[in-house]
N, C-alpha and C positions, 0 to 999 in steps of 0.2 A: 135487199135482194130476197129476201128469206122472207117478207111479206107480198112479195110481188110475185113469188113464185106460188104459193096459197091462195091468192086472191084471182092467180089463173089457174087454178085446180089442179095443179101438181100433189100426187102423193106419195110418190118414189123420188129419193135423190140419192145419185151417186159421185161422189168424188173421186179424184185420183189423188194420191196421197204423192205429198209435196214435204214432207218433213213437216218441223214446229208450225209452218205457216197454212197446213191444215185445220190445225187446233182451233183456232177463231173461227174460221166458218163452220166448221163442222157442229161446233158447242152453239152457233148462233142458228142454225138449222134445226137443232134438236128441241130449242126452247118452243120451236112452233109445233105444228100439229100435224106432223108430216107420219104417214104410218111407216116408213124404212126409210132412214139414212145411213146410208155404208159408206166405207172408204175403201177400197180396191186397190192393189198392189199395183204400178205401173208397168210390172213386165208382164202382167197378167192382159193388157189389153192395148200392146205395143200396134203402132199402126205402121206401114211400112214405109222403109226412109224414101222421102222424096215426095213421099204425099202425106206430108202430116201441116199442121195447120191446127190452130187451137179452135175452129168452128168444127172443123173434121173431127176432132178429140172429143167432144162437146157430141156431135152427133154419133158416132162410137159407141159412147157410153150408153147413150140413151135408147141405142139400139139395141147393144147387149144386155142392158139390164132388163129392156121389152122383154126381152127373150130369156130371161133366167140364168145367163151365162157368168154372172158376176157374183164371185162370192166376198161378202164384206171380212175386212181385216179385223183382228182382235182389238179393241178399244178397252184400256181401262176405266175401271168409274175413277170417279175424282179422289177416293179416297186413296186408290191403288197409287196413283199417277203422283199423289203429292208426297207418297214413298217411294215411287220410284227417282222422282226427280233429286232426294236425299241419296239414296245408292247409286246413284250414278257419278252425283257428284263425288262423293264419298271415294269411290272407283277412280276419277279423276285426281284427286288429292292425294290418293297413295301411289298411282302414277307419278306425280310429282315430286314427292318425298323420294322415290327411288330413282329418279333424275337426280336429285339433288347429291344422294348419297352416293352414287357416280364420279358426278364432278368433285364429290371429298376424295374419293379414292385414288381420281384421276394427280390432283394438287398434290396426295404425299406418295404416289409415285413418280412423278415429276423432284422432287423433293430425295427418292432415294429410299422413301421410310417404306417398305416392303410388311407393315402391319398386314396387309391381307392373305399373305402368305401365309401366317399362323396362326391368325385370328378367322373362326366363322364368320363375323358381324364384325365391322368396323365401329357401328355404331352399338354396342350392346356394353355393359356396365364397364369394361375393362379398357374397351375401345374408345369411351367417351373418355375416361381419366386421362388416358392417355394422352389422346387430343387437345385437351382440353390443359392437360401437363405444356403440351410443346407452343401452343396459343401463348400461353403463359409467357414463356422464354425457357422452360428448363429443355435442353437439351445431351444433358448425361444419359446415353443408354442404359445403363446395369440400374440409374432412378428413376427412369421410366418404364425399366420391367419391372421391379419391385412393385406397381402400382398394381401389376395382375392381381385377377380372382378368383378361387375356386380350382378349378385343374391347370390353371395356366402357371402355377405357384411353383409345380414340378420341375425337378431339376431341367431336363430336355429342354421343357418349355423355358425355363428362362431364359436358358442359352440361346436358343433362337429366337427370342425375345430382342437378346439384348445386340443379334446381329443385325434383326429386321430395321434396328431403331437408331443404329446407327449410320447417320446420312449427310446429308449436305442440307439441312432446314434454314432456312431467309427468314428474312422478316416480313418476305415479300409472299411467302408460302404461309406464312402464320395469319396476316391478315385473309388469303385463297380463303383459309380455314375455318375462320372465325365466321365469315359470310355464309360458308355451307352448313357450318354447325347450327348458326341461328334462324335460318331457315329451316332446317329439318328439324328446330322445334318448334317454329310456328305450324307447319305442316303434323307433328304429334300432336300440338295441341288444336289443330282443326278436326282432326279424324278423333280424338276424343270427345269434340260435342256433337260431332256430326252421329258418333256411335250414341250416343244419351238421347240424341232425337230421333230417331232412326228407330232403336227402342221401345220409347214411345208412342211412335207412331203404329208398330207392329202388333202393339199388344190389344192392338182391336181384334187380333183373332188369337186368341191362347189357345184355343183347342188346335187349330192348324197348325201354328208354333209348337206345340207340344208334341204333334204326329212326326212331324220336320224333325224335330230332334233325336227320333228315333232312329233315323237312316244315319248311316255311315257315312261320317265325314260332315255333316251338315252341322255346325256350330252354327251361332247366333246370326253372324255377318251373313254365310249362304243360304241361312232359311229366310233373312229378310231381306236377300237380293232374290230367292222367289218366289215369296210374297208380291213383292212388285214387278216382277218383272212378265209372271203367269200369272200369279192371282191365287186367292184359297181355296177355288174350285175350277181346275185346270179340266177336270168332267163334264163342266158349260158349256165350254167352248170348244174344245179338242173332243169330238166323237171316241178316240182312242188314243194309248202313248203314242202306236207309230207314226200318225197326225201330230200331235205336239211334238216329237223326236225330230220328224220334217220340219216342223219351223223353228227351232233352236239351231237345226242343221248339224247334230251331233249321227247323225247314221248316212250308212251310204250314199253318195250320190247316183243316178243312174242315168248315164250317157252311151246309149247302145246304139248302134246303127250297121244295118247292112247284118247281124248277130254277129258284130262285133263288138264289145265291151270297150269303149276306148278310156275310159276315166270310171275311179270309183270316189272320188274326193269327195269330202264334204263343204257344204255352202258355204258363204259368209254371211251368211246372219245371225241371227244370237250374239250379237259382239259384246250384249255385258251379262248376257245369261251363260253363255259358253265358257267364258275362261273362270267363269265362277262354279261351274261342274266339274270342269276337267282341276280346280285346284281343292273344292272336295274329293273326287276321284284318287289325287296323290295321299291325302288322309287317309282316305277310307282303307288302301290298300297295304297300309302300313299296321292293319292290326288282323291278329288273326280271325279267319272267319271265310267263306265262301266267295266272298268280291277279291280276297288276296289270292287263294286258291286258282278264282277265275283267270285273274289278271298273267298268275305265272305261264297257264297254259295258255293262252292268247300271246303271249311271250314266246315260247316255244314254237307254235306255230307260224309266226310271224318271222321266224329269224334267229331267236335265239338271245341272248343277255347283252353279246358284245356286238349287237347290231340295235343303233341309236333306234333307228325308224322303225322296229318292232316294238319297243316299247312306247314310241309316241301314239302309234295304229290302236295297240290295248290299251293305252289310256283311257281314246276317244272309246270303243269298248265298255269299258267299267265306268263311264260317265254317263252314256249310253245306259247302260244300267241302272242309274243311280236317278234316273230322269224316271226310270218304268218304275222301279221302286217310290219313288215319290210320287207319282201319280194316283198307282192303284193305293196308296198310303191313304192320300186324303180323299179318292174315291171313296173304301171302305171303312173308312173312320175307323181303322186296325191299326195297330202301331207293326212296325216292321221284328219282324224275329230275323235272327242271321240262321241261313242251315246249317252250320257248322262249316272247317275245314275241310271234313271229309265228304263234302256232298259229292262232288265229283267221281271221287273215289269209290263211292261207295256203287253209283250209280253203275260203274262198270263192270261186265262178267270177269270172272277170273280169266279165260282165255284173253280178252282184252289187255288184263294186265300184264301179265305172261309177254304176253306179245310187246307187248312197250318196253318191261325190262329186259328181253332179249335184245331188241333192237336197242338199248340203252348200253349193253355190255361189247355187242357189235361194234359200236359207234368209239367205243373207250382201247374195245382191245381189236382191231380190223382183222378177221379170216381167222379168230379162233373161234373152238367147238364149244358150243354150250349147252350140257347135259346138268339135267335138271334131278335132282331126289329127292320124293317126301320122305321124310321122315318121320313113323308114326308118333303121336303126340304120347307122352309120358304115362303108364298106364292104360294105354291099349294095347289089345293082344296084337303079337306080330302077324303079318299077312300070312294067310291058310290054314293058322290053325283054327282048331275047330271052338264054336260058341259054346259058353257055357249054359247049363240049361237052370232055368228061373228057378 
């Protein structure tokens, strides 16, 4: 096809992207001597229901792209794509592994054994003994708390140890057990090579990796999901972050009609770029510095602490963030500095402040008076008396 289309003087070709089942044609299109082949978003060049027809589709294209109106989708090089297809899967596997470790949790509640109550991780050093104690056959509670480690050792903890563990355990629930245990360590031990190749695969760009490493919250795994999943120079292809922010779909969406605002939601795409932001974003905001700062106040204005969906809104926010921050990162070949905590703060006049902790003290004590007095600082002269002369 891809020489019949040359051989009749074609030198634009555009596609409509179909998923994996693009990849062949597009990669056998490229090998010829075509000066533009794009792949184009299919809502980008919807044709109206009842008159569509894959000849009409076909003709569509060929008229919009005459016309300039088709912008090509981001295509990775091969190098990109053959790390992407690693983090994806990778992405997939630890999907699976928390499936699995589900249905463990599900078996020794089923069973009576309430370990998740007191334990973080079912699966984590004290959680596997354990497990792995009742697999066995031992079913004495007070010698399968003795197995704890480290702060579980503590009086409290033992005792509620040794309530969690005492149950109704089968032999029918021990085998449940045995199945989920061994697959959540084929699934450990898949995410451990898949991280040693993935790795290697990455280290074709240290300098990128290295800039990556500077922003908050980007450990190994999230600089090499985007490595692949943007690329090392996101400056190529994205004109600006707000352009890349729009196709990760981590900022507003805008659904206005009649100037009415009826939806501000974000997209669904980015589905293996996004939840790998927003789960640097929960890192990032766990140390001090100006993203934690930000996040509290996006907090506040959203609703407040004890309202779930103000903090999922600041998430997206500080992920948001973290997307401009890694951009302009590996635009400027700078590594990130953090402003400090006090950027905010600092940013504001003092009437601004004023005015936030009155309304703060309002809020605490309703319809009392709040009078305010400086008090001059320790060795200055008090108000009106007269200056001392040099």
């Amino acid at each position: 096809m891809a020489r019949e289309l040359r051989r009749r003087g074609v030198t634009h070709v555009a596609i409509e992207a179909s998923g994996v089942y693009t990849e062949p044609v597009y990669y056998a299109l490229c090998d010829q001597d075509f000066t533009e082949v794009i792949v184009v978003n299919p809502a980008h060049v919807k044709a109206l229901k009842g008159h569509k027809t894959d000849a009409r589709d076909c003709a569509r294209l060929a008229e919009l792209l005459e016309c300039g109106l088709l912008h090509g989708s981001f295509i990775p090089s091969p190098e990109q794509r053959q790390v992407r297809d690693l983090t994806r899967y990778r992405m997939k596997v630890v999907q699976a592994r928390t499936s699995e470790i589900q249905r463990l949790h599900k078996a020794l509640e089923s069973a009576g054994i309430k370990l998740g109550s007191v334990l973080s991780d079912i699966t984590g050093v004290s959680g596997r003994l354990m497990v792995d104690a009742l697999i066995d056959g031992e079913r004495r509670a007070q010698v399968l708390a003795d197995l704890a480690k480290g702060t579980l050792r503590s009086a409290g903890k033992q005792a509620d140890l040794s309530m969690a563990l005492a149950a109704r355990f089968t032999d029918h629930h021990a085998m449940l057990c045995r199945l989920h245990r061994d697959q959540i360590k084929l699934h450990d031990h898949a995410i451990a090579g898949l991280d040693g190749q993935i790795a290697g695969m990455a280290g074709r760009w240290p300098r990128e990796l290295g800039l990556l490493s500077s922003v908050p919250g980007f450990g190994d795994v999230v600089s090499a999901a985007w490595l692949a999943e943007i690329g090392p120079a996101p400056h190529r292809w994205f004109p600006s972050h707000d352009k890349l922010a729009s196709w990760v779909t981590v900022c507003p969406g805008n659904n206005i009609s009649a100037r009415k605002r009826k939806s501000g939601r974000t997209g669904e795409a980015g589905t293996y770029i996004k939840p790998v932001l927003v789960q640097a974003a929960w890192a990032a905001i766990r140390v001090r510095g100006r993203l934690q700062a930000r996040y509290r106040r996006l907090v506040r204005r959203f609703g407040g602490d004890k309202n779930p969906g103000a903090k999922k809104k600041a998430i997206i926010a500080i992920a948001h963030t973290l997307l401009k921050i890694a951009y302009q990162v590996l635009k400027t070949g700078q590594p990130y500095t953090d402003l400090g905590a006090d950027f905010y703060t600092l940013r504001e006049s003092p009437q601004q402040q004023h005015a936030y902790l009155e309304r703060r003290l309002q809020k605490l004590h309703p319809g009392c008076t709040v009078t305010i007095t400086i008090s001059p600082a320790p060795g200055d002269p008090p108000p009106g008396a007269p200056a001392e002369a040099a």
